[in-house]
N, C-alpha and C positions, 0 to 999 in steps of 0.2 A: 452274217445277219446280226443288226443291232434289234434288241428287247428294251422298252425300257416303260417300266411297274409307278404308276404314281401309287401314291396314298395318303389317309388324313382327311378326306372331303368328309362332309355330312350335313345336319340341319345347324343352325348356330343363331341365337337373336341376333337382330339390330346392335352394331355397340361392340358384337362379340369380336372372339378371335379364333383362327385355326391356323394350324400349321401342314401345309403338302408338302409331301417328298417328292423324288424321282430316281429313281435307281437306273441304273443304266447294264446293261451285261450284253455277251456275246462278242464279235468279232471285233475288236476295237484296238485300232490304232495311238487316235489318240481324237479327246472331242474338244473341237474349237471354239463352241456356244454351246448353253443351252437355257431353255427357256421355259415360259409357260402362256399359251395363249388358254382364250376363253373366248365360248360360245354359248350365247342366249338363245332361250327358242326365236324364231323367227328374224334373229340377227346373225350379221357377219360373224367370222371370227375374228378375234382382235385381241392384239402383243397386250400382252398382264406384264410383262418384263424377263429381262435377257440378261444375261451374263457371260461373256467370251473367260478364255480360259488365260487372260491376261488380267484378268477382272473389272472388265468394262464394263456396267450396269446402265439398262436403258430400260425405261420407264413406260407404260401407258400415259397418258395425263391421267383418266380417272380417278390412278390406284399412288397417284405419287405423295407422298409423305403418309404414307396408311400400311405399303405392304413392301416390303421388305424381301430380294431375291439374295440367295446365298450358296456359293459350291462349298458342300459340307468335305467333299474328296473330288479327286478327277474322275470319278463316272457317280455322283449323285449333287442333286441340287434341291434346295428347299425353297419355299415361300411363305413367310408370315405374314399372313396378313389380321392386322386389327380394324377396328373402328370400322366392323365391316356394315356395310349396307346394302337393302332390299334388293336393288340396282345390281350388285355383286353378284346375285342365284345365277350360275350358267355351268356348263360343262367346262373344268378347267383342262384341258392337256399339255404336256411334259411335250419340247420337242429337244433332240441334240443334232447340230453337224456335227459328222466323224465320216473320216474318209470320203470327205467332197459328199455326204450324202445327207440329205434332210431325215429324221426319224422319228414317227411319235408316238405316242405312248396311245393307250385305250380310251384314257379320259378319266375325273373321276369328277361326282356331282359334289355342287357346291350351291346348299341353301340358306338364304338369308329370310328368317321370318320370326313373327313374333306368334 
């Protein structure tokens, strides 16, 4: 069984910046992606950006030249994101494939307000 712990979300202005983790533990092979989607109230969820463990980086369009995905080690990944806006406030979550299996995290909230 994969675990895997974001952190770093909270309130932040217009403009601002935060930084989310993802830690990854338990049964693990070895992880081939991981990511971070985001959900809005009353919207889909949808790719914030990806990173394979080759370091191929794929983008939302919303978040591209603003936020930044990075594997810090093979089982954690970050996201900086700046210049964030209103738009941005949703539930981020951490996902990884590892051993042919999709995995994701709890969530952690992410407000954009003045």
């Amino acid at each position: 069984q994969v675990q895997l712990v974001e952190s770093g979300g909270g309130l932040v202005q217009p403009g601002g910046s935060l930084r989310l983790s993802c830690a990854a533990s338990g049964s693990i092979v070895a992880i081939s992606r991981m990511g971070w989607y985001r959900q809005a109230p009353g919207k889909q969820r949808e790719l914030v950006a990806s990173i394979t463990s080759s370091g191929l980086m794929i983008y939302g369009d919303s978040v591209k030249g603003r936020f930044t995905i990075s594997r810090d080690n093979a089982k954690t990944v970050s996201l900086q994101m700046n210049n964030l806006k209103s738009e941005d406030t949703a539930v981020y979550y951490c996902n990884a494939l590892t051993n042919g299996i999709l995995n994701w995290g709890q969530g952690t909230q992410v407000t954009v307000s003045s």
